[in-house]
CHARMM-style PDB file with segment names, atoms N, HN, CA, C and O in Angstrom:
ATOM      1  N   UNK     1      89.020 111.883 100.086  1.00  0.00      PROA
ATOM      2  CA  UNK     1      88.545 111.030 101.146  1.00  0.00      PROA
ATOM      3  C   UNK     1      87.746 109.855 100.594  1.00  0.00      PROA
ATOM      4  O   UNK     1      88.006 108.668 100.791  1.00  0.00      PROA
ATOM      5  N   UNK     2      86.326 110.549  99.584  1.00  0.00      PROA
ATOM      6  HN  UNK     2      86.115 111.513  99.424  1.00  0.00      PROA
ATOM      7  CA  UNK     2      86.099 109.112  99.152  1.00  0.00      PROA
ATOM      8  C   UNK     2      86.747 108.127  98.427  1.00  0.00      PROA
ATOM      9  O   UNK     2      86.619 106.902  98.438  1.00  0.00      PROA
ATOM     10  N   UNK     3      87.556 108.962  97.716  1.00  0.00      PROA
ATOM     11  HN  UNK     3      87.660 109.956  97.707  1.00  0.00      PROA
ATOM     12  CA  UNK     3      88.604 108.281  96.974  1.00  0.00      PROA
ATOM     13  C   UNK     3      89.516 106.557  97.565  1.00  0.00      PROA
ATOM     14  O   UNK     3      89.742 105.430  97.124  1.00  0.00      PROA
ATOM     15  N   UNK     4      89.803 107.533  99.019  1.00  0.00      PROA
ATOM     16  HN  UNK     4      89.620 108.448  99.377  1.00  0.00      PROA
ATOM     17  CA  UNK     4      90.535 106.299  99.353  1.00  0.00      PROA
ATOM     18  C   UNK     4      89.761 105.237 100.015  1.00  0.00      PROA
ATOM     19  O   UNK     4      90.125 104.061 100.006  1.00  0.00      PROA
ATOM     20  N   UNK     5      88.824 105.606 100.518  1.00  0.00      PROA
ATOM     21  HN  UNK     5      88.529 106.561 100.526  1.00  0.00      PROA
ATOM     22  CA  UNK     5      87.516 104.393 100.415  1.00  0.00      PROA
ATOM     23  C   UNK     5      87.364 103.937  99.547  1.00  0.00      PROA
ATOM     24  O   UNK     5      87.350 102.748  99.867  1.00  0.00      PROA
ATOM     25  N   UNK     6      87.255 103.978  98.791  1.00  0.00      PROA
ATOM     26  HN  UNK     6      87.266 104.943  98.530  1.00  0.00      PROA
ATOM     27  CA  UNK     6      86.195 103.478  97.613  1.00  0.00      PROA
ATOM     28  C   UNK     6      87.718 102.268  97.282  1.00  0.00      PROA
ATOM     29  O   UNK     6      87.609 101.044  97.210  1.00  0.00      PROA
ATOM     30  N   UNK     7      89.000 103.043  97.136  1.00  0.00      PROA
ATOM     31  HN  UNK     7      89.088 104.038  97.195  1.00  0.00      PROA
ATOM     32  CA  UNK     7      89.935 101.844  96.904  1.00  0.00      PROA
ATOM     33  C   UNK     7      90.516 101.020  97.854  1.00  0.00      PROA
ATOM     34  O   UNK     7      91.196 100.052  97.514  1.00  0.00      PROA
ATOM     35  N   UNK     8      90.211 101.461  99.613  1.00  0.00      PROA
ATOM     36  HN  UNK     8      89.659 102.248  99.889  1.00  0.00      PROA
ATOM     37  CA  UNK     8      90.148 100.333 100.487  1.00  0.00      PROA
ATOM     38  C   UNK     8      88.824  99.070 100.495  1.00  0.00      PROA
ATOM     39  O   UNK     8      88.757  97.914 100.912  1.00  0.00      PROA
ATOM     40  N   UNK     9      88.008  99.878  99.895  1.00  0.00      PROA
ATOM     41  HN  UNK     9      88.062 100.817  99.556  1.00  0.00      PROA
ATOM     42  CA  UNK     9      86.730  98.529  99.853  1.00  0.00      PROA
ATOM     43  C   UNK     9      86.956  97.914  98.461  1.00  0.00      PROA
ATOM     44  O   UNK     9      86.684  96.718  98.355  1.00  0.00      PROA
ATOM     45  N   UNK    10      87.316  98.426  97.615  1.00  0.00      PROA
ATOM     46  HN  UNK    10      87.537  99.397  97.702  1.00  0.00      PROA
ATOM     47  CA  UNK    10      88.063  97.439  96.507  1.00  0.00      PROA
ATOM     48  C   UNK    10      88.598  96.683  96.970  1.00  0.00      PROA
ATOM     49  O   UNK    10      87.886  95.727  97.276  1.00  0.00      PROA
ATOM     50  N   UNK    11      89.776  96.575  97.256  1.00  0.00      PROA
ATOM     51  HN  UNK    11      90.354  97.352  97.007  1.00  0.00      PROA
ATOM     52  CA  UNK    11      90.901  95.880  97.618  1.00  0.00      PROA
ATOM     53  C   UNK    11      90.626  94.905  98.498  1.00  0.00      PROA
ATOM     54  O   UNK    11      91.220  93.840  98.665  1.00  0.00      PROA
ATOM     55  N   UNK    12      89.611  95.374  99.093  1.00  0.00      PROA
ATOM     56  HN  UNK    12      89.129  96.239  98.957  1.00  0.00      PROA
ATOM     57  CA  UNK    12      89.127  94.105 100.456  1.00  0.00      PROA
ATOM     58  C   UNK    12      88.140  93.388  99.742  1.00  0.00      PROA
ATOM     59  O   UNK    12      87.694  92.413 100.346  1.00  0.00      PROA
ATOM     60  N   UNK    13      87.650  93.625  98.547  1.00  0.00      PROA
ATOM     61  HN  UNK    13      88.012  94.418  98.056  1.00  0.00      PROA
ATOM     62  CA  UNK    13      86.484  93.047  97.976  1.00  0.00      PROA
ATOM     63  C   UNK    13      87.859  92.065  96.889  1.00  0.00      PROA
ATOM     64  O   UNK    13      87.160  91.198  96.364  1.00  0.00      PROA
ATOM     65  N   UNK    14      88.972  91.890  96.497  1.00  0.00      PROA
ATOM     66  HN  UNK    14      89.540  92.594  96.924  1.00  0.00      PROA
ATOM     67  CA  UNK    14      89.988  91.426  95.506  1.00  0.00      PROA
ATOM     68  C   UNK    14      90.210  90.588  96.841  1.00  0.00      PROA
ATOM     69  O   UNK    14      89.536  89.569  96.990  1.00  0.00      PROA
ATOM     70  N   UNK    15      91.189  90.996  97.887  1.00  0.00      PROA
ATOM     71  HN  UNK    15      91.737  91.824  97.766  1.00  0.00      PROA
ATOM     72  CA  UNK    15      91.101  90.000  98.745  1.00  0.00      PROA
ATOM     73  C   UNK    15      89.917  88.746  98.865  1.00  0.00      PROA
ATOM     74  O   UNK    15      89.953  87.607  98.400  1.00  0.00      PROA
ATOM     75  N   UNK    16      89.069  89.295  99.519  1.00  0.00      PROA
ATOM     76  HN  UNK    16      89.039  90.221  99.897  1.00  0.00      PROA
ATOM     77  CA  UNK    16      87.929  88.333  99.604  1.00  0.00      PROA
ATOM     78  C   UNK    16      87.977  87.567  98.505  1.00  0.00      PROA
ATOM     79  O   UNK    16      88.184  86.427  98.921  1.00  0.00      PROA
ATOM     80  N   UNK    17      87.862  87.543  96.683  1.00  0.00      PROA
ATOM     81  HN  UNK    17      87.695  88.469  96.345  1.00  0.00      PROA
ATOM     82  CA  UNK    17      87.574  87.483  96.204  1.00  0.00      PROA
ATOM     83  C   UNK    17      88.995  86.362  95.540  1.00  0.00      PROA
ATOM     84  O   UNK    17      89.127  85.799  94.453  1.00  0.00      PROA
ATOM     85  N   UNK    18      89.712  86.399  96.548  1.00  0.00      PROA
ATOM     86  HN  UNK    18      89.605  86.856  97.431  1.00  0.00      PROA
ATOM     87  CA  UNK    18      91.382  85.532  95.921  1.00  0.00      PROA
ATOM     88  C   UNK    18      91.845  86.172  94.429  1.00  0.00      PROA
ATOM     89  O   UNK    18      92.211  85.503  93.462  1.00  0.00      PROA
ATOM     90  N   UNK    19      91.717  87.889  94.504  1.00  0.00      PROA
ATOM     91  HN  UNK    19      91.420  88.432  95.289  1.00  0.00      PROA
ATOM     92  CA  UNK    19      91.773  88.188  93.128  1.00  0.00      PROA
ATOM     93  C   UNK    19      93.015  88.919  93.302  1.00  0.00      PROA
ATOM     94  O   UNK    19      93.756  89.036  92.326  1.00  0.00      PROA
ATOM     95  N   UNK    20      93.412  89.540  94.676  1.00  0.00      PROA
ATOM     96  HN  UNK    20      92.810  89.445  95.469  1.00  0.00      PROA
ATOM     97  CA  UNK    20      94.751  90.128  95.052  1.00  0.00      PROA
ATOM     98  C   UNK    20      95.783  89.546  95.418  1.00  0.00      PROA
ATOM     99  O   UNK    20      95.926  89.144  96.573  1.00  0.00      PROA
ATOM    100  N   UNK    21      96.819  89.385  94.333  1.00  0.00      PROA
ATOM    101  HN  UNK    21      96.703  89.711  93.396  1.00  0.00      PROA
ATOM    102  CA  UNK    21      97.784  88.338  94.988  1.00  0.00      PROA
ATOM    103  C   UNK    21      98.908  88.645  96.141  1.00  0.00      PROA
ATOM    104  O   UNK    21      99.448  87.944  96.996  1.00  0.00      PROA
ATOM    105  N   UNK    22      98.999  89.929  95.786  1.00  0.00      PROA
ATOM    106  HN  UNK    22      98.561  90.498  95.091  1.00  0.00      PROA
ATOM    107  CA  UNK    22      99.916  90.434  97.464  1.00  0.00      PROA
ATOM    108  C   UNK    22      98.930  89.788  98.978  1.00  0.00      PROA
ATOM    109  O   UNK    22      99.518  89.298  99.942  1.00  0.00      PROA
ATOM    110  N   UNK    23      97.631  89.898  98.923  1.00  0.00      PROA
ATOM    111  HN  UNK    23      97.153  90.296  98.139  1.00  0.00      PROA
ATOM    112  CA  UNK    23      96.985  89.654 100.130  1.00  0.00      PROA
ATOM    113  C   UNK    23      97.231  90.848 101.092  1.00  0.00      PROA
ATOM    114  O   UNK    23      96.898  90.718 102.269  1.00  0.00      PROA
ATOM    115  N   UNK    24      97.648  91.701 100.772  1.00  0.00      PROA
ATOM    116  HN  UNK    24      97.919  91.807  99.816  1.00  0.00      PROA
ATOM    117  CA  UNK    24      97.931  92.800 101.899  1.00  0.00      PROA
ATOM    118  C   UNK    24      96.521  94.306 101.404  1.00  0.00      PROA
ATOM    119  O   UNK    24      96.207  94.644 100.263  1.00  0.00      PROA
ATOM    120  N   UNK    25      96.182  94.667 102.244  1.00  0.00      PROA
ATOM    121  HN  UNK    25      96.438  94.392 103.171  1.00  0.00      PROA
ATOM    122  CA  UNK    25      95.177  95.871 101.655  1.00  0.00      PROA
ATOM    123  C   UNK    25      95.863  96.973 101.552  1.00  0.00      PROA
ATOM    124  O   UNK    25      96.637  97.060 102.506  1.00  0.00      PROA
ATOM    125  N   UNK    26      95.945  97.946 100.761  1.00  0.00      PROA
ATOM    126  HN  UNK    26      95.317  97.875  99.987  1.00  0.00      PROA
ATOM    127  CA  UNK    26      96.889  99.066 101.119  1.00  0.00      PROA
ATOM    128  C   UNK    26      96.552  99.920 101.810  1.00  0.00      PROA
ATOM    129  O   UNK    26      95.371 100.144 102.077  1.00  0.00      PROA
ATOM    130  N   UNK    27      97.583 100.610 102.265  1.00  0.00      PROA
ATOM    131  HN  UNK    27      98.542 100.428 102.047  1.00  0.00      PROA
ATOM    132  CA  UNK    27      96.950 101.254 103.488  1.00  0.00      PROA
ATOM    133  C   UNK    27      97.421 103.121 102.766  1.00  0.00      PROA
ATOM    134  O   UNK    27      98.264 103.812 102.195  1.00  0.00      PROA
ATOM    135  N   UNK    28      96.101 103.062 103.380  1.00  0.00      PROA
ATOM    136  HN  UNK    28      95.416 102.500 103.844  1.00  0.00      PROA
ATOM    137  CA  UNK    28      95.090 104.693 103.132  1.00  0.00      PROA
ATOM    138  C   UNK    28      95.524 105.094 104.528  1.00  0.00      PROA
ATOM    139  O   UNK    28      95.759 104.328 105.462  1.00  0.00      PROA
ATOM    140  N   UNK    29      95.610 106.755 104.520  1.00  0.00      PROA
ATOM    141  HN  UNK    29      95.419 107.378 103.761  1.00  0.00      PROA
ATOM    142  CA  UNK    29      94.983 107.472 106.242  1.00  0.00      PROA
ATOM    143  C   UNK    29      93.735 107.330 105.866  1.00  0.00      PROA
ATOM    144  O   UNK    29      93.134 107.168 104.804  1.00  0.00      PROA
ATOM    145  N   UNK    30      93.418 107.451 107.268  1.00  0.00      PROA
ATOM    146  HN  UNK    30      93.906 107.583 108.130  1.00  0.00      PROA
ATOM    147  CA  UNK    30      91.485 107.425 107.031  1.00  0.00      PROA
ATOM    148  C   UNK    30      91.398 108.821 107.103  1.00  0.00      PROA
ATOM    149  O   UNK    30      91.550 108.926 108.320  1.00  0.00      PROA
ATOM    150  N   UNK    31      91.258 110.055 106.676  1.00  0.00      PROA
ATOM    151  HN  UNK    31      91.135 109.970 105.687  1.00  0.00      PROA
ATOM    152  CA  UNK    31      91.174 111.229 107.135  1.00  0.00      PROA
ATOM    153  C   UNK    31      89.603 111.505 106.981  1.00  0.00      PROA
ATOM    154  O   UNK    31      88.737 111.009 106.259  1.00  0.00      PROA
ATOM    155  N   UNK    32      89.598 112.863 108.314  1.00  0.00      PROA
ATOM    156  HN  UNK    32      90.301 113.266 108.900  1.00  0.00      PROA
ATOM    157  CA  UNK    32      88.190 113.171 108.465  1.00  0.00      PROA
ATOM    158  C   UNK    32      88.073 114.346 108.591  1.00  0.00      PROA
ATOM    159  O   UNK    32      88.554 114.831 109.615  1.00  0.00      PROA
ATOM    160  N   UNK    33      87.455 115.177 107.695  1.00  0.00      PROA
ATOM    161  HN  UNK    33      87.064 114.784 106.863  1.00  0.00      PROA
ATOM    162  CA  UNK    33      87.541 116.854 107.971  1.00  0.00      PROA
ATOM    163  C   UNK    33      86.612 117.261 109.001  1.00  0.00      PROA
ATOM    164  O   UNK    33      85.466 116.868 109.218  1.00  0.00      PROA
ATOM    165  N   UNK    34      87.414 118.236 109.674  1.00  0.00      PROA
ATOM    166  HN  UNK    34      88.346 118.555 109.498  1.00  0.00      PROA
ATOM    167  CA  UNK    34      86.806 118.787 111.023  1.00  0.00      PROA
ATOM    168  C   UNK    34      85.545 118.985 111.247  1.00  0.00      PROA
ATOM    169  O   UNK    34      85.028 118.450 110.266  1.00  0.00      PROA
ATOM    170  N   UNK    35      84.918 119.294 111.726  1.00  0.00      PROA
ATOM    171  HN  UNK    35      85.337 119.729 112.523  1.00  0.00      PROA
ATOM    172  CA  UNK    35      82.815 119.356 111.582  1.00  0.00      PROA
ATOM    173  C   UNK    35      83.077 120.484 112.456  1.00  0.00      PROA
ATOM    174  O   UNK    35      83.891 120.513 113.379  1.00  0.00      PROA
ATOM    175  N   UNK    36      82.164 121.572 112.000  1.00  0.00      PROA
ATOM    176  HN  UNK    36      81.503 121.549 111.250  1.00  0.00      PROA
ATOM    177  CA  UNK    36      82.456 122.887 112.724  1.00  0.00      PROA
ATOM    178  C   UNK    36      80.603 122.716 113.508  1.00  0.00      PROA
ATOM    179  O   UNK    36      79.887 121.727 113.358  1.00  0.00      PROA
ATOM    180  N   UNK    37      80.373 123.505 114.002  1.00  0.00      PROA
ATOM    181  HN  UNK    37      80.955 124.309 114.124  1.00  0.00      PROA
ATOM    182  CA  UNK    37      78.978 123.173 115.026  1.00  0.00      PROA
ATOM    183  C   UNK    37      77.880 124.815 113.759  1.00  0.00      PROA
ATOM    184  O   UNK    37      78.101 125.942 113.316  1.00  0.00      PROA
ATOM    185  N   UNK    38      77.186 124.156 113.772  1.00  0.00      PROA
ATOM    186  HN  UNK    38      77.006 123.240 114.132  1.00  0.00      PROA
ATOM    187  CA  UNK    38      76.504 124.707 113.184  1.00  0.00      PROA
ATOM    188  C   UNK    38      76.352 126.483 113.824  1.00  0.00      PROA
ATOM    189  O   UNK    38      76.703 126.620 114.996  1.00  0.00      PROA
ATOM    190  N   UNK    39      76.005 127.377 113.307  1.00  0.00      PROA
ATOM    191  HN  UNK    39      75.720 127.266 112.354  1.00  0.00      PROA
ATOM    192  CA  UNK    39      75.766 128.839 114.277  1.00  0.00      PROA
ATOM    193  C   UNK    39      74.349 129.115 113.291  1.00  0.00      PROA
ATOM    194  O   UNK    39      74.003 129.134 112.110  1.00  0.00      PROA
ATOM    195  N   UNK    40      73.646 129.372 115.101  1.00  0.00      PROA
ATOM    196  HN  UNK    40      73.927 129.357 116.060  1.00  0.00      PROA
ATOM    197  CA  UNK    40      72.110 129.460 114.414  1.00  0.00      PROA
ATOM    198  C   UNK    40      71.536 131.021 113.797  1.00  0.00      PROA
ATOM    199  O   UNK    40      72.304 131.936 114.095  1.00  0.00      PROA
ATOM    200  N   UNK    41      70.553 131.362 113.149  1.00  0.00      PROA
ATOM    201  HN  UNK    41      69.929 130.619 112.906  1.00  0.00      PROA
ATOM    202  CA  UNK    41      70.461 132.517 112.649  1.00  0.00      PROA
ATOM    203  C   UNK    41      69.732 133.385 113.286  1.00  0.00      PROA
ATOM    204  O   UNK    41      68.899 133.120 114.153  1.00  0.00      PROA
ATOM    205  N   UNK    42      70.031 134.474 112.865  1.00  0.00      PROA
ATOM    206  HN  UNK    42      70.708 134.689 112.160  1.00  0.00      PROA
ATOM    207  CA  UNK    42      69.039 135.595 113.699  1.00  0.00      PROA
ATOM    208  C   UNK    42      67.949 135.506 113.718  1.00  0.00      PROA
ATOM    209  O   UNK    42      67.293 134.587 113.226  1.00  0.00      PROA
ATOM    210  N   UNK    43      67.450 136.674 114.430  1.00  0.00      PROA
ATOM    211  HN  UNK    43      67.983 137.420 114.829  1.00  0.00      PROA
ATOM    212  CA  UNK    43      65.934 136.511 114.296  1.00  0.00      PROA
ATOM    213  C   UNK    43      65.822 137.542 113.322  1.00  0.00      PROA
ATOM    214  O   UNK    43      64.686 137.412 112.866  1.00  0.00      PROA
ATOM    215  N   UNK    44      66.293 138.340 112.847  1.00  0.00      PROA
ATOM    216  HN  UNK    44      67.216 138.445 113.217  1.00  0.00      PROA
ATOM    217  CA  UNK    44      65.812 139.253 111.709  1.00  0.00      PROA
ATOM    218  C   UNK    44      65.857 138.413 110.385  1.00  0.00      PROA
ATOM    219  O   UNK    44      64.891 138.442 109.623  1.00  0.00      PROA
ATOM    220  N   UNK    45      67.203 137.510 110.048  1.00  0.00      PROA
ATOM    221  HN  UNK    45      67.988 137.486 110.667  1.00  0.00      PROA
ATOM    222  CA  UNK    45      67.328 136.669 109.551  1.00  0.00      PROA
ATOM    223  C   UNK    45      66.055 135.590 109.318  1.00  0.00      PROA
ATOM    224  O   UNK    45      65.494 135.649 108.224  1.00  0.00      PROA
ATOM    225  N   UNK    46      65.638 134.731 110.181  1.00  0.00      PROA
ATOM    226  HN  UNK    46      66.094 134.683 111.070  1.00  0.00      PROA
ATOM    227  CA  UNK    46      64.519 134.172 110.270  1.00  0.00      PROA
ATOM    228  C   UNK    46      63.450 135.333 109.931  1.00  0.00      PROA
ATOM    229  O   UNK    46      63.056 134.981 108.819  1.00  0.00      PROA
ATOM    230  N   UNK    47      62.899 136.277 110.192  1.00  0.00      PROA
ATOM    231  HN  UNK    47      63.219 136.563 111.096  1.00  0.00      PROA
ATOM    232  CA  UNK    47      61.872 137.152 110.033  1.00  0.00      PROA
ATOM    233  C   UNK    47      61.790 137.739 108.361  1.00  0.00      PROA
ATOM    234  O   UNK    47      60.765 138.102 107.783  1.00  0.00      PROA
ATOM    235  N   UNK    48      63.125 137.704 107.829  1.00  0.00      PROA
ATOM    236  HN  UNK    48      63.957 137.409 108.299  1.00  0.00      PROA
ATOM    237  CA  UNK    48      63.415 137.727 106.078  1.00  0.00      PROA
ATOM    238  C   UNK    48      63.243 136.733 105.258  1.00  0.00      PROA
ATOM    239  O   UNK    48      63.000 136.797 104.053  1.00  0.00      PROA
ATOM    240  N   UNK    49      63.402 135.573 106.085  1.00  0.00      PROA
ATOM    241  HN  UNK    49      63.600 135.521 107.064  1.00  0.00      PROA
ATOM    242  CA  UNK    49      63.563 134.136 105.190  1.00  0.00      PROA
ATOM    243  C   UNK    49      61.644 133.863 105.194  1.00  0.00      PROA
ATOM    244  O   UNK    49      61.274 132.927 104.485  1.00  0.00      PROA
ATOM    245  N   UNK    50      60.685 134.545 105.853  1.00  0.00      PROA
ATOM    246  HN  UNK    50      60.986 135.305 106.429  1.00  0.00      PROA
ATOM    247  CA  UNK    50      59.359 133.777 106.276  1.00  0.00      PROA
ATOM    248  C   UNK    50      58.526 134.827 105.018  1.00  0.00      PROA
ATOM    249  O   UNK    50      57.748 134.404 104.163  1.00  0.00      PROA
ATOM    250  N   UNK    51      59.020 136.483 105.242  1.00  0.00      PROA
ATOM    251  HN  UNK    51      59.653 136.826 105.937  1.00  0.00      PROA
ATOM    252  CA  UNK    51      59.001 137.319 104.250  1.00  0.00      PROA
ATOM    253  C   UNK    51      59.262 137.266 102.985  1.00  0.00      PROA
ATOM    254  O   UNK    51      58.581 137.982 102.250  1.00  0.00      PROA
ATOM    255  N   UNK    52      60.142 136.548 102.488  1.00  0.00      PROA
ATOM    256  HN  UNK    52      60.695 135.967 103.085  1.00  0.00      PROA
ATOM    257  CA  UNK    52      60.880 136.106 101.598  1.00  0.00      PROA
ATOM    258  C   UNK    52      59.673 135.939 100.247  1.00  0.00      PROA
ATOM    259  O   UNK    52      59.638 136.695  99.275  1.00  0.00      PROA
ATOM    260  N   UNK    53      58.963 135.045 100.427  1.00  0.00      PROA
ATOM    261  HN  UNK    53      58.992 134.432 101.216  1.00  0.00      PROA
ATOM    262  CA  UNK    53      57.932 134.418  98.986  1.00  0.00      PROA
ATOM    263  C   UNK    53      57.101 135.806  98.727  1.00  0.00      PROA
ATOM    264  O   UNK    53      56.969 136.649  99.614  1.00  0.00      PROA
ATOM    265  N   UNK    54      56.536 135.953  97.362  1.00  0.00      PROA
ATOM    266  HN  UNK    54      56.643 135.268  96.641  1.00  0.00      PROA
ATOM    267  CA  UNK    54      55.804 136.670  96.841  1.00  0.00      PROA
ATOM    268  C   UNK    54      54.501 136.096  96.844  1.00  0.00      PROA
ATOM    269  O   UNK    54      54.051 135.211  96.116  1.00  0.00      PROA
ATOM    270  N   UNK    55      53.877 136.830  97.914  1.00  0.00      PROA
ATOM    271  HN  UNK    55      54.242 137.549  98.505  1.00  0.00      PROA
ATOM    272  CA  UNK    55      51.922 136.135  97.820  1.00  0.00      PROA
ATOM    273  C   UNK    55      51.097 136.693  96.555  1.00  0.00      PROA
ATOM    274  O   UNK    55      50.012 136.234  96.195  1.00  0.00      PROA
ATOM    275  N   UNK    56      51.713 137.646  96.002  1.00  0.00      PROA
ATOM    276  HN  UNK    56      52.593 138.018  96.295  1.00  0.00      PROA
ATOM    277  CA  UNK    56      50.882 137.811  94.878  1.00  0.00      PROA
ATOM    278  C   UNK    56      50.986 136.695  94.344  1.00  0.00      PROA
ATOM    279  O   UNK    56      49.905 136.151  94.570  1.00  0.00      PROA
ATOM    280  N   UNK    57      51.944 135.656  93.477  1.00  0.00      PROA
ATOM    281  HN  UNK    57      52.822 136.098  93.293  1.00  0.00      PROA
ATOM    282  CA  UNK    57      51.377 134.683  92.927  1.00  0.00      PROA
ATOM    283  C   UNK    57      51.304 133.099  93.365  1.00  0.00      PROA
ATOM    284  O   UNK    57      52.340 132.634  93.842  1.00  0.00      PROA
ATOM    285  N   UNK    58      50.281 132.322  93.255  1.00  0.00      PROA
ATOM    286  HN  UNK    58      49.439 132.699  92.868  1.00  0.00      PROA
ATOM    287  CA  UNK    58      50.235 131.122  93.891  1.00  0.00      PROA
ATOM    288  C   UNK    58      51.094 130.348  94.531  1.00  0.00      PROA
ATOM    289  O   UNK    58      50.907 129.871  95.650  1.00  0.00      PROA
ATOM    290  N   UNK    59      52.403 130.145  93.598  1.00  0.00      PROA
ATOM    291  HN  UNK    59      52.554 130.532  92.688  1.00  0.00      PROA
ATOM    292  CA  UNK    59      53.742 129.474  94.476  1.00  0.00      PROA
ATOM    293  C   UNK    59      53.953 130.581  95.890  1.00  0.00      PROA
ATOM    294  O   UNK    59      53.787 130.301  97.077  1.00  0.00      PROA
ATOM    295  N   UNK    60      54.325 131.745  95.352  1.00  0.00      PROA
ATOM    296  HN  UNK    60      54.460 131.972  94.388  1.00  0.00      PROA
ATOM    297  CA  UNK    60      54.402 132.252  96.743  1.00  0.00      PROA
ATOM    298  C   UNK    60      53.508 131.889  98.043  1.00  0.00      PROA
ATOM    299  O   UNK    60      53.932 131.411  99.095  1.00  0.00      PROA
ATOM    300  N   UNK    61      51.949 132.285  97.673  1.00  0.00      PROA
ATOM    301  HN  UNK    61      51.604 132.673  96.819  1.00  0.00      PROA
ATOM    302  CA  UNK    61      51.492 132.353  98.773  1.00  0.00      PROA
ATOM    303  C   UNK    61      51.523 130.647  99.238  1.00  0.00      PROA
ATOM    304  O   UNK    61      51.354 130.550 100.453  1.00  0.00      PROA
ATOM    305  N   UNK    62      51.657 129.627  98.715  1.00  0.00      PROA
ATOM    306  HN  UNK    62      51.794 129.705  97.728  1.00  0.00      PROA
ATOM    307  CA  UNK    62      52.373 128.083  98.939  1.00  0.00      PROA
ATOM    308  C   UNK    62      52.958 128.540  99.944  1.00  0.00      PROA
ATOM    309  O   UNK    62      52.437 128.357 101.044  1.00  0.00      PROA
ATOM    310  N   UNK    63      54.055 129.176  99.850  1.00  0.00      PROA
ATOM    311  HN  UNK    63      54.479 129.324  98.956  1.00  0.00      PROA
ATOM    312  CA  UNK    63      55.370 129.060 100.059  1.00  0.00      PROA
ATOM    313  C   UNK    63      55.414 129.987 101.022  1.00  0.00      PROA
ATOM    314  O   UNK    63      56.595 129.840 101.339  1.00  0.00      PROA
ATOM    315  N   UNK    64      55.074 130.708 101.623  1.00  0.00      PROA
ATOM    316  HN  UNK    64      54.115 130.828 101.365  1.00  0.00      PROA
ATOM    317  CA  UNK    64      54.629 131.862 102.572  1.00  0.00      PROA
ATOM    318  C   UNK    64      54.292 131.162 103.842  1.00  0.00      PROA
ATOM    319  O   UNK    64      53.489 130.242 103.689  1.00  0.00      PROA
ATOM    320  N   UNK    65      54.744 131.389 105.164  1.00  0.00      PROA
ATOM    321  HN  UNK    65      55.396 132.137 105.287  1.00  0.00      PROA
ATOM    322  CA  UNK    65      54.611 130.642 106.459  1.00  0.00      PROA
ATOM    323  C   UNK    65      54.086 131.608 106.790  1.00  0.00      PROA
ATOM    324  O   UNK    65      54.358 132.804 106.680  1.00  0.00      PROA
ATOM    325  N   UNK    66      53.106 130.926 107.317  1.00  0.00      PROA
ATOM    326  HN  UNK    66      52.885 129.955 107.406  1.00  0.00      PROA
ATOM    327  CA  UNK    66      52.124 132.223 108.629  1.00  0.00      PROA
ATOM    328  C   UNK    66      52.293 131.379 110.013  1.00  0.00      PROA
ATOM    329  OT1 UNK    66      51.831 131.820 111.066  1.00  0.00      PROA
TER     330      UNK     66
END
């Protein structure tokens, strides 16, 4: 995908630039991968992730949400 960006904005930058002598841009699909919707997490999940840091040592207790 970025791929073919990156060589449609070339090509339009050679155009612009009177550096492409066809004058034509080539043509790319624009493709776009699907976007799925996020799925939110549990609450036990959340209740492990807050548990998670070690307060015995300093980064942990940092890192520890109360």
């Amino acid at each position: 995908m970025r791929a073919c960006s990156a060589v449609r904005s070339w090509a339009k930058y050679l155009i612009k630039r009177n550096l492409w002598q066809d004058g034509k841009t080539p043509i790319f699909p624009k493709m776009q991968q699907p976007r799925s919707i996020p799925h939110p997490i549990t609450q036990q999940q959340v209740i492990a992730l807050i548990e998670a840091p070690d307060i015995n040592i300093p980064i942990g207790l940092r890192d520890r949400a109360f």
